[in-house]
N, C-alpha and C positions, 0 to 999 in steps of 0.2 A: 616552409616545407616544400618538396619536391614530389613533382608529378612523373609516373611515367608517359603520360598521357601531355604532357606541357609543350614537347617540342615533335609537332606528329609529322618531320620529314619521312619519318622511316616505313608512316602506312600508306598505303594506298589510297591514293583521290579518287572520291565517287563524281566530284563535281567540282566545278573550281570556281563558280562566281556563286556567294560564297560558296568554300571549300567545305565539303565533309569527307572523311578521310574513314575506309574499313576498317575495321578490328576485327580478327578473330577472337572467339572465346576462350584459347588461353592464354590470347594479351590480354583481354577481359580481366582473368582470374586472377594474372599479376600485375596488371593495376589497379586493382580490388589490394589485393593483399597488399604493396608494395605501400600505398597510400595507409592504412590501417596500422602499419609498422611505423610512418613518421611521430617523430613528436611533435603535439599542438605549440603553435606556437603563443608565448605568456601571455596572459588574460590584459594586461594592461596594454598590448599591441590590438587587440582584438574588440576592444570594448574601450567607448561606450557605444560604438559603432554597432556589436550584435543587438542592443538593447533597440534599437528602432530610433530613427535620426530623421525623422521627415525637415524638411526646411520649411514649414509651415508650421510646424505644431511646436511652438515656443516655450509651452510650458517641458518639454522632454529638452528640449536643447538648450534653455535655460540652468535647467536643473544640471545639467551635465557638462554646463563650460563649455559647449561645444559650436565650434564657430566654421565646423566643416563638414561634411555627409558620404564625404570618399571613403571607399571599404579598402581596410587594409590592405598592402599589397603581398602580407605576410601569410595568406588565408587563401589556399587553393583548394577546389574541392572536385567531388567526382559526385554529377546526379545519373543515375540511372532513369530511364524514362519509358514508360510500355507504351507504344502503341495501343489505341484503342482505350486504353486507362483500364480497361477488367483486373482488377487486381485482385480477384476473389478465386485465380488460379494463374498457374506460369507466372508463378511473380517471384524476379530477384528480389533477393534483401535489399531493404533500401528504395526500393525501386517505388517511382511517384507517379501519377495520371499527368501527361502532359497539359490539363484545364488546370489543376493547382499550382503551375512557378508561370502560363501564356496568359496571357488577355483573350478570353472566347472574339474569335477573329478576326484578329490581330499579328505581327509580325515581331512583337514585345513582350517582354516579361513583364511581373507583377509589380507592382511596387507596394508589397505589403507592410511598409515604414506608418504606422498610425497618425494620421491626420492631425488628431488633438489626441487631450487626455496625457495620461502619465504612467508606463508601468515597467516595471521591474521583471513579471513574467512574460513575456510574449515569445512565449514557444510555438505560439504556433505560427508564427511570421517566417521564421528559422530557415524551415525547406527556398519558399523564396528568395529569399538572400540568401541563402548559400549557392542557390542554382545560379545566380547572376555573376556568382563567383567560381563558378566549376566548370571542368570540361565537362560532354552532356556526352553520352553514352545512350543510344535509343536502339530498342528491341523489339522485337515482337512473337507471338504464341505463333502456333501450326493454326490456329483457324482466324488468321489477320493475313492478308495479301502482302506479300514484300512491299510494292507500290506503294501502299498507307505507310509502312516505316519512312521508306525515302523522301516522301512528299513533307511525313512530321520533320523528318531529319533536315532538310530544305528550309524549312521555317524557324526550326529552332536556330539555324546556322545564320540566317538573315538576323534573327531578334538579336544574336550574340555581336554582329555588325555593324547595330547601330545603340548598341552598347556607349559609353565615353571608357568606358575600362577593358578597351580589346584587349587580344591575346589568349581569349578562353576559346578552347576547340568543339566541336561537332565530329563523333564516330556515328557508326550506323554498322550492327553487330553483325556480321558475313552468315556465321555460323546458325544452324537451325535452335528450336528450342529444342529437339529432342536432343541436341549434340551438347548442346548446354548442361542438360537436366541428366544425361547417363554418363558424363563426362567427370562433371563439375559439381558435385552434388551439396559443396560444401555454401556454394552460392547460392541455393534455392531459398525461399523462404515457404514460397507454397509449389509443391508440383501439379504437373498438369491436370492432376484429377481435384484439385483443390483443396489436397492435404498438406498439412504440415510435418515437417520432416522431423523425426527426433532430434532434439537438442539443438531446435531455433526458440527463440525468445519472443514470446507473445509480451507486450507487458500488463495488458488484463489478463492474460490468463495464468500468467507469472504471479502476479499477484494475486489473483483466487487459489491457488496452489499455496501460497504461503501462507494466506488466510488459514486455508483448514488443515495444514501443517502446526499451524500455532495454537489454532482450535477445537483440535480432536478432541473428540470424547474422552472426557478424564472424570474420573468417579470421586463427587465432593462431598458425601454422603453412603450410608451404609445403603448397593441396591439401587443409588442415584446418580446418573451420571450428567454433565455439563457438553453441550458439544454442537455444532451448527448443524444444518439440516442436510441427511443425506443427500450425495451429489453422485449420480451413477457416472456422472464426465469425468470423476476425481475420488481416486480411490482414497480414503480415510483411513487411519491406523488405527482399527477396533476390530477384536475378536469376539465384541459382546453382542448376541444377538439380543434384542429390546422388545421388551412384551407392552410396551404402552410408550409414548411417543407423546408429550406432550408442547405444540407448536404455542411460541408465542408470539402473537404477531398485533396491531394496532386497531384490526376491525374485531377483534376478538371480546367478548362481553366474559365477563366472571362468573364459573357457569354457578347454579344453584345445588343444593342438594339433592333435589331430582336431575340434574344433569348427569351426576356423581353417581348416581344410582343406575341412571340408564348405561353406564360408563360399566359400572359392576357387573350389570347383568351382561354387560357384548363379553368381559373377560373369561366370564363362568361358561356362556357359552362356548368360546374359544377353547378353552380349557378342554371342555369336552368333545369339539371335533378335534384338537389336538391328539387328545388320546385314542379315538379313533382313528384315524389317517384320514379323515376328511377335509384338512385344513392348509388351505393353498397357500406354498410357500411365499412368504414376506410380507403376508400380510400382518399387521400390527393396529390395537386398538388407536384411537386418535384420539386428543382434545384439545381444545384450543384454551388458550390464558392471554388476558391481556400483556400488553408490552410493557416493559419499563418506559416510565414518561406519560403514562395514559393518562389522561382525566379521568378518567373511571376511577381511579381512584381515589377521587373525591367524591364521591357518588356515595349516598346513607347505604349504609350496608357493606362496602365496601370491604372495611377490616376485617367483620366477618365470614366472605365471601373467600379472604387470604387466609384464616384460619382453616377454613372446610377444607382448601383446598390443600393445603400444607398438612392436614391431619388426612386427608386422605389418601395422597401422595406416600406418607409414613405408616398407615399402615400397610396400607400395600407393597409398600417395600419390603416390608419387614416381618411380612404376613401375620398381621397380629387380626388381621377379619376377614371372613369368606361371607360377609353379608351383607346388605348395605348398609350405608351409614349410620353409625349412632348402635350397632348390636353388636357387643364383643363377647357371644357367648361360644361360638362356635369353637370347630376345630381350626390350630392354626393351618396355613398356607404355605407349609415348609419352610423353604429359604427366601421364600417371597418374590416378588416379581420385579425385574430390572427395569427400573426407566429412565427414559432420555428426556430431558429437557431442551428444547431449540432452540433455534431462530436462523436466519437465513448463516449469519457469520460467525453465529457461536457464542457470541459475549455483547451482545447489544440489548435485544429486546429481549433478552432472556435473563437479566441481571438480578432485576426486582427478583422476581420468586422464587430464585435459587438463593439471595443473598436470606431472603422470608423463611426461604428452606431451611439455610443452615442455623439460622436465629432459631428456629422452634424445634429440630431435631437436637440441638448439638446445648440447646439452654443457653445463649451468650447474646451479649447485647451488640446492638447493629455496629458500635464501633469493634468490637472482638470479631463479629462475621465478616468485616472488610480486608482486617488481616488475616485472620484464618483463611480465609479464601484466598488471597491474593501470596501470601507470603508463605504456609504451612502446605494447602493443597497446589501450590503454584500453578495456579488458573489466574487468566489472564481475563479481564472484564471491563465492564463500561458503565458507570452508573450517573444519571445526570441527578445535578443539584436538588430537583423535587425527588427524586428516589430517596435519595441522602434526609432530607429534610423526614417526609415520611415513613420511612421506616426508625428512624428515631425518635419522632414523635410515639408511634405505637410499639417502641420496643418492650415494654413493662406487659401489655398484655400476650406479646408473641411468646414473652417467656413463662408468664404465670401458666399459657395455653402449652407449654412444651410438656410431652409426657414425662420428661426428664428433670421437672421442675425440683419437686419435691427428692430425689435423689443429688442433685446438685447444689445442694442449700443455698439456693441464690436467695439474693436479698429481695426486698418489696419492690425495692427498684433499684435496676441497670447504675451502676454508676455514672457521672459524667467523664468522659474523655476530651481535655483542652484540644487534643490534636484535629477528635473528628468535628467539632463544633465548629472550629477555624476552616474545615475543607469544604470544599464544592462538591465533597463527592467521587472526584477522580483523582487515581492514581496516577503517579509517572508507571510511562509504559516500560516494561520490561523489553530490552532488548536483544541483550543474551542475559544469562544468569547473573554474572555482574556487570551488567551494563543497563542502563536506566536512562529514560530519553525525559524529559518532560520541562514544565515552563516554571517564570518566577513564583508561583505560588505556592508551585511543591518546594521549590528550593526554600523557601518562608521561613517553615511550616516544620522545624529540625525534628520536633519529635515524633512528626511521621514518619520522617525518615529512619531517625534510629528502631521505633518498632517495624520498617520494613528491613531493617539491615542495613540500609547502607548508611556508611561510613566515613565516604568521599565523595566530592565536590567539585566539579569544573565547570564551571562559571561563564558564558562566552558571552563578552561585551554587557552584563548586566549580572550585577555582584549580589549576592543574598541582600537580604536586610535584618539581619539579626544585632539582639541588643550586644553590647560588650560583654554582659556573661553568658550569650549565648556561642558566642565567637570564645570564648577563652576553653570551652570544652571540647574544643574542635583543633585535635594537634595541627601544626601550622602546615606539616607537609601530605596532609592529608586533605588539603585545599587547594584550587590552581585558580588564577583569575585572569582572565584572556583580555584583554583594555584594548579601548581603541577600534571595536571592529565593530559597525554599524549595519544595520542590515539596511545597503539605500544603493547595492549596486556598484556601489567603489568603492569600497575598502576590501580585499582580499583578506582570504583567507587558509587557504594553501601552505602559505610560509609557517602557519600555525600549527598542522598537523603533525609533524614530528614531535611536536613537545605534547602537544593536547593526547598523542596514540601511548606515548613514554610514558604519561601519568596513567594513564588504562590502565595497560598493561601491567605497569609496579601493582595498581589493586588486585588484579586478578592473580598475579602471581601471590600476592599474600593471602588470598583469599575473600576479597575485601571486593565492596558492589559501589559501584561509583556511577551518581546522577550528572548527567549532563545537561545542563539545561539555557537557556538564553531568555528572552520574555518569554514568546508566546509558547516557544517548543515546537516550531516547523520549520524554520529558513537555518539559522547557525548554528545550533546544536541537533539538530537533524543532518545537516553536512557534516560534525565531525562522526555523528554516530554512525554513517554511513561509510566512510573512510574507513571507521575503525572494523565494521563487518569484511570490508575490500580486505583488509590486510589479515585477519586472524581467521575470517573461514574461506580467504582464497578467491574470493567473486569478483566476479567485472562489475561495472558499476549500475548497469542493466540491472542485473543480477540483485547486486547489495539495495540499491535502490529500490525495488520491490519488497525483498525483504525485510527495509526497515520500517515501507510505508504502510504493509500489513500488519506489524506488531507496534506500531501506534495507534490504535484501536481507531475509535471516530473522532480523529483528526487525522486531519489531510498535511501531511509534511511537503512541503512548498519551498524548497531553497531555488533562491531566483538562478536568473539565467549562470552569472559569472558564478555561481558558486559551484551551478551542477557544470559548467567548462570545466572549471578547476578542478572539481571530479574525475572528470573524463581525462584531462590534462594529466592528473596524477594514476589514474590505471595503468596497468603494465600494458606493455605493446606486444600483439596485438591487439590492438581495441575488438572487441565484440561487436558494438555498431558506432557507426561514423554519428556525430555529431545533429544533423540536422533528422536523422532517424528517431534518435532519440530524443530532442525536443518536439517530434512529431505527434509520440507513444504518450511521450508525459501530455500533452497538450489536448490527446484526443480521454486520457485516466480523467484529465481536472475537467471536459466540458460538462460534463452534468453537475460541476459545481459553483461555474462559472455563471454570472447575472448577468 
């Protein structure tokens, strides 16, 4: 790939032992752009080399054949670097604290190649190896001295000197920040006041964005609605205002029937500064509910504690009481009171009692409330293996206790479902309407799938396991099976995408929901469901990659290094962010998951 920045006769020397050479800011902006327009060069020139090659740590150069630690000479890059490191304002895109690629005072760069151990993700090593590999471009804000850039710019031009891979350059930007920022505006990432421009790419807040894009308030229930906790940062697609609000969260106790009751009386109150005008806008009753997963609900009492609350919940939806608990003589409460169920994302700690909900509103047994929920209401949710277990254990009394009992003639007891007995509890993730992310166990597990719909099958590197007549009910082209591609960092996967996107696409055209899945459901079939969002709704991989990593609920999709290149490799040019940017984003999303 070709630099404009590779052969700098044509700028001006600030200094010639080492040389750093001026740029203006709109050589800057095209070779910014000029660079973002090359195509990457193939993953097999590139790697294993990006994976981390220390010559010490035996067990990585082992694993990898690799009997040499030189970086491609196929991989030129451009780092931007801020004086002073403030990058909480006047920050180019891209742009890195010169203490992440130097040695704190020192005349060298990092050597962030892992000593020992063995891994497949080290994104966050990235920025330093790429910088070791790039011309270096250094700036600075209106309140940093020019002096501080040239003196960094002097240093970073030395480390690059006593490099063994010369030939990478040192600018130092002529032009002010304000020429930059009223100039250039497509370069900023943050402006001087320390905002963010419309339509740069945060990738946390990219992804809380598509979180509560996927998690809006949606009504699963008559009067009940599903949906994560108001966020005034992130405007939410609801026009329902909510007369009670109940949070689920993990310090949360199961309240009592006098909780329920003090609950009544704050609404009655409400009620009546309502109709007076005394009643300050937004405010709404509150109560808290354990999380799904809680031990609490193993606690004496407990089931009953999920019944009160599920029967109090439904009447007050449904206005069937204006009194507290346990007296249904009154007048009803008209159309009844709307409420929210929460939790911070929408579908995690709030799964339990809405799945509880629809089990005792709707009279079905906890395997019918998983598809109802998931497949009829299309709400998307998360429920761990003890929810699964317990609410199946007490599905016979949820529905004896549903007022709907005796009008649904349901039997003494729930039927057994093979499908829900065989799961964990969790769904493959929806990813578009027919598109389905998830691991070996939903692909098992056929007749989950066919009561979810789907109908197809693509397989990546780990084939179902179904018996022979479970495979003979499965038309042949209705399956795709990907061979050969391991998730260990060498086997590619790119070459795959044209036939893996063709199979999609044929189901979507017939109407038909096609699971994709590998073992776990986060490194190879999370890459091609990612490709496939790139190409049908049009996004960069920034973009896609956020998107698909919020509609796999709680699980974290992880496609190692080569797979997310091959990503970035396969986007249309120009790329949205360079490379070591975005291993940067992903690497700082997974540190709070990382041991």
């Amino acid at each position: 790939m070709t630099s404009l920045t590779q052969c700098p006769s044509a700028w001006p020397k600030i200094c010639s032992d080492p040389p750093v050479y001026s740029i203006s800011a709109d050589a800057l902006s095209q070779a910014i752009e000029h660079l973002a327009a090359q195509p990457l060069p193939p993953s097999q020139q590139v790697f294993p080399w990006l994976h981390g090659l220390h010559r010490n740590n035996r067990l990585q150069m082992a694993f990898f054949a690799a009997n040499e630690v030189n970086p491609p000479t196929c991989l030129r890059g451009l780092t931007l670097v801020k004086t002073g490191g403030d990058l909480s304002h006047s920050k180019l895109k891209g742009a890195v604290d010169p203490l992440s690629i130097l040695v704190p005072g020192a005349e060298c760069f990092r050597d962030a190649d892992p000593r020992c151990g063995f891994g497949l993700r080290n994104f966050h090593i990235q920025l330093c190896k790429m910088a070791a590999i790039s011309d270096i471009i250094v700036y600075h804000d209106e309140l940093t001295p020019r002096a501080n850039a040239e003196r960094l710019a002097h240093r970073i031009a030395r480390a690059q000197a006593a490099q063994k891979n010369s030939g990478f350059n040192t600018f130092l930007v002529s032009d002010s920040w304000t020429t930059i920022e009223e100039r250039y505006p497509r370069l900023i990432a943050l402006n001087s006041r320390g905002e963010m421009p419309s339509g740069v790419i945060n990738f946390a807040m990219q992804e809380r964005i598509e979180l509560c894009r996927m998690s809006a308030p949606s009504q699963i229930s008559y009067n009940v609605w599903l949906g994560p906790t108001p966020d005034r940062s992130i405007p939410i697609i609801s026009d329902v205002d909510f007369d009670v609000m109940i949070e689920t969260n993990e310090m949360a106790c199961i309240p009592d029937s006098r909780g329920l009751e003090k609950l009544h009386e704050m609404l009655q109150e409400m009620v009546k500064q309502k109709e007076i005008g005394d009643l300050a806008t937004g405010v709404v009753p509150q109560i808290e509910f354990p999380s799904s997963g809680s031990p609490k609900f193993s606690e004496v009492g407990a089931v009953n504690g999920l019944l009160d609350m599920c029967r109090w919940v439904y009447e007050k939806a449904n206005g069937l009481s204006d009194t507290p608990m346990g007296r249904r003589d009154s007048k009803l409460m008209g159309d009844g009171r709307r409420i929210l169920i929460h939790c911070v994302d929408g579908y995690t700690d709030s799964s339990l009692l809405a799945l509880a909900y629809l089990m005792f509103s709707e009279c079905i047994s906890a395997a019918e409330a998983w598809i109802r929920l998931h497949r009829d209401l299309k709400r998307n949710f998360f429920a761990y293996p003890g929810d699964a277990v317990f609410l199946h254990a007490i599905q016979d009394q949820i529905v004896r206790a549903s007022p709907s009992w005796r009008d649904c003639e349901a039997q003494l007891h729930c039927p057994n479902e093979p499908w829900f007995e065989q799961s964990d509890g969790s769904l493959p993730s929806r990813i578009m309407d027919h598109l389905y992310l998830g691991n070996l166990v939903h692909a098992n597990n056929a007749d989950m799938l066919r009561r979810l719909g789907i109908t197809r099958v693509l397989s990546v590197g780990e084939p179902a396991d179904w018996s022979d007549e479970e495979r003979s009910r499965w038309p042949a082209d209705e399956l795709l099976y990907i061979d050969k591609v391991q998730d260990n960092g060498i086997d590619a996967l790119m070459e795959e995408f044209p036939r893996c996107l063709e199979f999609i696409d044929s189901g979507r055209k017939k109407g038909a929901k096609t699971l994709v899945h590998c073992r776990v459901g986060v490194s190879r079939s999370a890459t091609i469901c990612i490709a496939a969002v790139m190409r049908e709704l049009n996004l960069s991989f920034p973009r896609a990659y956020c998107y698909v990593r919020a509609r796999r609920l709680n699980i974290i999709i992880q496609p190692h290094l080569r797979f997310v290149y091959e990503l970035l490799q396969w986007e249309k040019t120009p790329r949205e962010l360079d490379w070591a940017t975005i291993s940067h984003e992903i690497a700082m999303l997974n540190m709070p998951y990382v041991k």
